[in-house]
C-alpha positions in Angstrom: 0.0 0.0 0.0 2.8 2.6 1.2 4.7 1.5 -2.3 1.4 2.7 -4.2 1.2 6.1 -2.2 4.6 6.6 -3.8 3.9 5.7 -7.1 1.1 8.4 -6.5 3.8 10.8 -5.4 1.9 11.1 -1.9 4.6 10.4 0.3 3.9 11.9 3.2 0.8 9.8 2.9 3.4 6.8 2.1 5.3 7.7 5.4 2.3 7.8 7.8 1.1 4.2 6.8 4.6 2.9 7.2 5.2 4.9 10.7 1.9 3.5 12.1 1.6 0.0 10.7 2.7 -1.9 13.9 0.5 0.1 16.3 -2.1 -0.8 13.7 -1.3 -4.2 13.5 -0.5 -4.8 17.0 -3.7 -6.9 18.0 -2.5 -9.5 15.6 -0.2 -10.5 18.6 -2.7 -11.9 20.3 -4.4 -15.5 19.1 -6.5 -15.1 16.0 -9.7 -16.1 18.2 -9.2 -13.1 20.3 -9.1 -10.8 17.6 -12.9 -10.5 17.3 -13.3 -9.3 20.2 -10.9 -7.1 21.2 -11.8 -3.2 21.9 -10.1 -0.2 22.3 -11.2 1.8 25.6 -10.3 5.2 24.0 -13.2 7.4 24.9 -13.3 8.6 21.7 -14.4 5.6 20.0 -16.9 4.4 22.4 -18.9 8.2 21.6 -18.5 7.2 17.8 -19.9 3.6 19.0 -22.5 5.1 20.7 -23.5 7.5 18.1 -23.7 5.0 15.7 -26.0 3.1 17.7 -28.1 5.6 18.1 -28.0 7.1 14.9 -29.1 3.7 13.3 -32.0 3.0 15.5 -33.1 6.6 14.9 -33.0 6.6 10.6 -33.3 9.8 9.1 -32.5 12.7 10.5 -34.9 15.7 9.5 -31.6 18.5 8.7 -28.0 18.6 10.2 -28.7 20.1 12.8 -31.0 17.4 14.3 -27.8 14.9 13.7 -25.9 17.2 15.4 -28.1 17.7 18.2 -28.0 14.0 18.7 -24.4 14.4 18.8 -24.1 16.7 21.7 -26.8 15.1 23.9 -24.7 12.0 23.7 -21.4 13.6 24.3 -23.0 15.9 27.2 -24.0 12.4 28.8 -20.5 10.5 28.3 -19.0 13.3 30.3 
């Protein structure tokens, strides 16, 4: 992939894939039957899980707004 990146002539694109491939890959040092289920506990992602979640079970969203809305009442209740 990082070889493609510098066929594009994006290298610093080319650098960033090969700086941060073994934090990316690092759950492959577990067992292969863990990998399903392991989770990061970064706050971050658990508010994009969440959102997610919720965004699915609601649909549609009317406007932006109304998605952003949902976004903010969700972060205001993770804090």
């Amino acid at each position: 992939m990082a070889e493609k990146l510098k066929e594009m002539k994006l290298h610093e694109a080319s650098r960033k894939i090969e700086s941060s491939a073994p934090e990316t890959l690092a759950y492959m040092n577990f067992p292969r039957e863990h990998w399903r289920r392991i989770r990061s506990n970064n706050a971050i992602e658990r508010l994009n899980q969440e959102i997610r979640r919720e965004t699915r079970s609601i649909g549609a969203f009317q406007n932006g707004q109304s998605a952003l809305m949902l976004v903010y009442a969700r972060h205001r209740h993770m804090e």
